[in-house]
C-alpha positions as CSV (number, residue, x, y, z in Angstrom):
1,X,26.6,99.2,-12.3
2,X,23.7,96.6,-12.6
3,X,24.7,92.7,-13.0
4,X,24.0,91.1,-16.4
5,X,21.9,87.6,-15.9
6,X,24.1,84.8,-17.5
7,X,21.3,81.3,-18.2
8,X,24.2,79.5,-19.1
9,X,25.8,79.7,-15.3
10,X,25.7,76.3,-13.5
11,X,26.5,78.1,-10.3
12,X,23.9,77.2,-7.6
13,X,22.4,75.7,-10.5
14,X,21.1,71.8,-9.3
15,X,19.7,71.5,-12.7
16,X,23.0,71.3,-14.5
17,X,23.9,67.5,-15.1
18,X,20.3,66.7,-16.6
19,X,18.8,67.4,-19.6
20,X,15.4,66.6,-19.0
21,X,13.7,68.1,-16.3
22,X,10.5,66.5,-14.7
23,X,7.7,68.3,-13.0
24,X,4.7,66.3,-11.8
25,X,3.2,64.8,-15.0
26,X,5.4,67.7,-17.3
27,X,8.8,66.9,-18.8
28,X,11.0,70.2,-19.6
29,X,13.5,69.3,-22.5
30,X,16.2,71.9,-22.0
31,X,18.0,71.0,-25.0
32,X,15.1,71.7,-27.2
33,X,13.4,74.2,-25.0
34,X,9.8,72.6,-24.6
35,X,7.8,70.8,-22.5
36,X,5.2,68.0,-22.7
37,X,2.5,66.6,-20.4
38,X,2.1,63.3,-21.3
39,X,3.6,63.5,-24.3
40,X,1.3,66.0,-26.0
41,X,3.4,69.2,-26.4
42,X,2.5,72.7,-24.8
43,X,3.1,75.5,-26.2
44,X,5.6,78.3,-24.2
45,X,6.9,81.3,-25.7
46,X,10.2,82.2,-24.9
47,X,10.1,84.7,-21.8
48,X,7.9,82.4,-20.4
49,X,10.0,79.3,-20.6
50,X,12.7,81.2,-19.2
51,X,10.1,82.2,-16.1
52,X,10.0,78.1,-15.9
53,X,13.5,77.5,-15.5
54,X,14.8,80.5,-13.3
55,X,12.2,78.5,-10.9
56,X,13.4,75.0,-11.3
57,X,16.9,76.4,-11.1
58,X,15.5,77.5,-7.5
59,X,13.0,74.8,-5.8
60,X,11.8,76.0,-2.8
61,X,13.8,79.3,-3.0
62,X,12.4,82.6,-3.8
63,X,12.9,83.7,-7.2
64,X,12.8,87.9,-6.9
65,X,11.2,89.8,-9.8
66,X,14.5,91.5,-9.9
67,X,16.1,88.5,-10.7
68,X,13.2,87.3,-13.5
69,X,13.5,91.2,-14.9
70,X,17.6,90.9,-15.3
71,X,17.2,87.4,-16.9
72,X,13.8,88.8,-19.4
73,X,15.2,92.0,-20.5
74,X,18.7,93.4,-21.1
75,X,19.6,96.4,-18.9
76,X,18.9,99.0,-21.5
77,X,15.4,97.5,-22.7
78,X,12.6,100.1,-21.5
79,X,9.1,98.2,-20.6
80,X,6.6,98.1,-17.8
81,X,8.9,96.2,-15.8
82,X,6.4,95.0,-13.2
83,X,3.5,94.6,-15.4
84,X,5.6,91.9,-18.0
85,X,6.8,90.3,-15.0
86,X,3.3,89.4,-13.6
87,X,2.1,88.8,-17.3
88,X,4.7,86.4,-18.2
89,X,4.1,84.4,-14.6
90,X,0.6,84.2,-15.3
91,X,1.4,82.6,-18.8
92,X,3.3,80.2,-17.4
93,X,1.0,79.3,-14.4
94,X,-1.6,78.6,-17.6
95,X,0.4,76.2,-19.1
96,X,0.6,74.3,-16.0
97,X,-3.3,74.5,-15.2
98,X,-2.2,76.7,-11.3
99,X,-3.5,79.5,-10.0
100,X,-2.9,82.1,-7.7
101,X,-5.4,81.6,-5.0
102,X,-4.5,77.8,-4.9
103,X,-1.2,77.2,-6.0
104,X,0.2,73.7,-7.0
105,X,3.3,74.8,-8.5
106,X,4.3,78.6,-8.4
107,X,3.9,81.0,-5.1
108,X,3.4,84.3,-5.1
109,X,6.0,85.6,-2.6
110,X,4.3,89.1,-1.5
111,X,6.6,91.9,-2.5
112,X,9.3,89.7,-3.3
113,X,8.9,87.2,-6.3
114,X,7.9,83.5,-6.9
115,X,8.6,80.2,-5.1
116,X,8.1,76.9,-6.6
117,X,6.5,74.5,-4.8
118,X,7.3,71.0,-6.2
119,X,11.2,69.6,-6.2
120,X,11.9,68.9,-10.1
121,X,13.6,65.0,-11.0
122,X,16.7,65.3,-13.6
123,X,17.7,62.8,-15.8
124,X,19.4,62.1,-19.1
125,X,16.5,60.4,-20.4
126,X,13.0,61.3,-21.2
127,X,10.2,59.4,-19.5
128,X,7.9,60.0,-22.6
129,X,8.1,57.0,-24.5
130,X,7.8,54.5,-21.2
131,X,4.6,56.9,-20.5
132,X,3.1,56.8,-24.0
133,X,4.1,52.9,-24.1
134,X,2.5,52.7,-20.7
135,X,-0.8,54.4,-21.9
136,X,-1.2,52.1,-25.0
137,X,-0.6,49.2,-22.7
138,X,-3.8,50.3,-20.5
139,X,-6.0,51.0,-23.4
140,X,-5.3,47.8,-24.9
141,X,-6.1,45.8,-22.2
142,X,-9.0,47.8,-21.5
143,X,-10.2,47.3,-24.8
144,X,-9.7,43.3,-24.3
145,X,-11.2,43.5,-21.0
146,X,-14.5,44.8,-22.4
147,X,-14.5,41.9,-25.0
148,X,-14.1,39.2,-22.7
149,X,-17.2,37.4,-21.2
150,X,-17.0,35.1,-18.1
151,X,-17.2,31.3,-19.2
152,X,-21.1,30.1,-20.2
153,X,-22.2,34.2,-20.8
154,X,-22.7,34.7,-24.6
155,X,-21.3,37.7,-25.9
156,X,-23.7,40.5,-27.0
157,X,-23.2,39.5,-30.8
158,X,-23.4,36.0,-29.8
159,X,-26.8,36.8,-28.2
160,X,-28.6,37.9,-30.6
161,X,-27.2,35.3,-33.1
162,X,-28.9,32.6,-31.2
163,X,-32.1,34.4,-30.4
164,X,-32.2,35.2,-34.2
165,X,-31.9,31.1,-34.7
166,X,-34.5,30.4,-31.7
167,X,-37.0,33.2,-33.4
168,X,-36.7,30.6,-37.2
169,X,-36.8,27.4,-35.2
170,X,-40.0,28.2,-33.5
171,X,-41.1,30.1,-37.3
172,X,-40.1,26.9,-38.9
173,X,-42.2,24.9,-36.3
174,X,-45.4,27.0,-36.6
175,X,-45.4,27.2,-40.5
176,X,-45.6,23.2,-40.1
177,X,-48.0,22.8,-37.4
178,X,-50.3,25.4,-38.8
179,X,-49.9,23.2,-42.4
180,X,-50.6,20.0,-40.6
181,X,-53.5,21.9,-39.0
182,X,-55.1,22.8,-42.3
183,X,-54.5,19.4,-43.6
184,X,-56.0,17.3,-40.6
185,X,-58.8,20.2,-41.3
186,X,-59.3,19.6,-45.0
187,X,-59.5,16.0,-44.8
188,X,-62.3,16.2,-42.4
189,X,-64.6,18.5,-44.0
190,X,-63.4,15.9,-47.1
191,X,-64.9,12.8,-45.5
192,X,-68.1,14.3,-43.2
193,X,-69.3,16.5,-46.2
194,X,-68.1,15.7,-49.5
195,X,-67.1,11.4,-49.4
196,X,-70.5,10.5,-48.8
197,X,-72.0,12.4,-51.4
198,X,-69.9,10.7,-54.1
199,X,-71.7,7.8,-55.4
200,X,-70.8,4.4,-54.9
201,X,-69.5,3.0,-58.5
């Protein structure tokens, strides 16, 4: 008679005491069933979620397809083991941006199962917010960096505020040296051709 699967065992089960799960930049909330990479949410259907666990429940162990097929599907369900097996591992590998030819995080075990390759931190609480906070933090001072100017450099606004002024100073000056131009010119022609036509009285 075949084994049922029981998720809820903690035996040989390290991942017990926590209930947050961290796997390279991804946190696993078991109590709510989801995980996040840097706090943006992925999605995970179910079977595939389970895939997730059944491997952090085992790091560095082999997890055998028998074992992921008693934990997906009741005894008496009928499917394409084998097939929804490889499926659901795909899914999952995915969601975590691996691959088969170069895996980061999930193994292919050759006629065995799957092996995860990275040891999962547990804790009791998330690491979310301190990342989120941590990313507003950056962005803020990057964001003030960029406005800051080393003492005596003008900034860009700055800049073109006082090359705007230079541009009516030196307007200003040339509207009144052309004016005293055409004065100093009028008056000339005024005495050499015109004052000594004007007859004495």
């Amino acid at each position: 008679m075949q084994e049922s699967f029981d998720p809820t065992s903690t035996v040989g089960n390290p991942l017990a005491p926590g209930r947050y799960i961290f796997l390279g930049p991804f946190q696993i909330d078991r109590q709510r069933q989801e995980i996040t990479r840097n706090g943006e949410r992925l999605k995970l259907q179910g079977k595939v979620y389970q895939v997730l666990v059944a491997l952090l429940e085992k790091p560095g162990g082999v997890v055998t397809r028998e074992e992921l097929r008693q934990r997906l599907w009741p005894a008496e369900t009928h499917v394409n083991y084998d097939a929804n097996v490889n499926t659901t591992v795909n899914k999952l590998r995915l969601v975590l941006g691996d691959s088969s030819e170069k895996p980061q995080y999930i193994e292919t075990i050759p006629r065995k199962g799957y092996c995860l390759l990275v040891h999962p931190e547990v804790s009791e609480t998330p690491r979310v917010a301190s990342t989120q906070l941590i990313a507003q933090s950056t962005s803020l001072l990057k964001s003030h960096s960029n406005r800051e100017v080393a003492p005596g450099q003008p900034t860009k606004e700055g800049s073109s505020r006082s090359m705007t002024n230079v541009w009516m100073i030196i307007g200003v000056i040339g509207l009144i040296l052309a004016g005293m131009l055409l004065g100093a010119g009028l008056t000339r022609v005024w005495i050499t051709h015109i004052a000594p036509v004007s007859p004495w009285p």
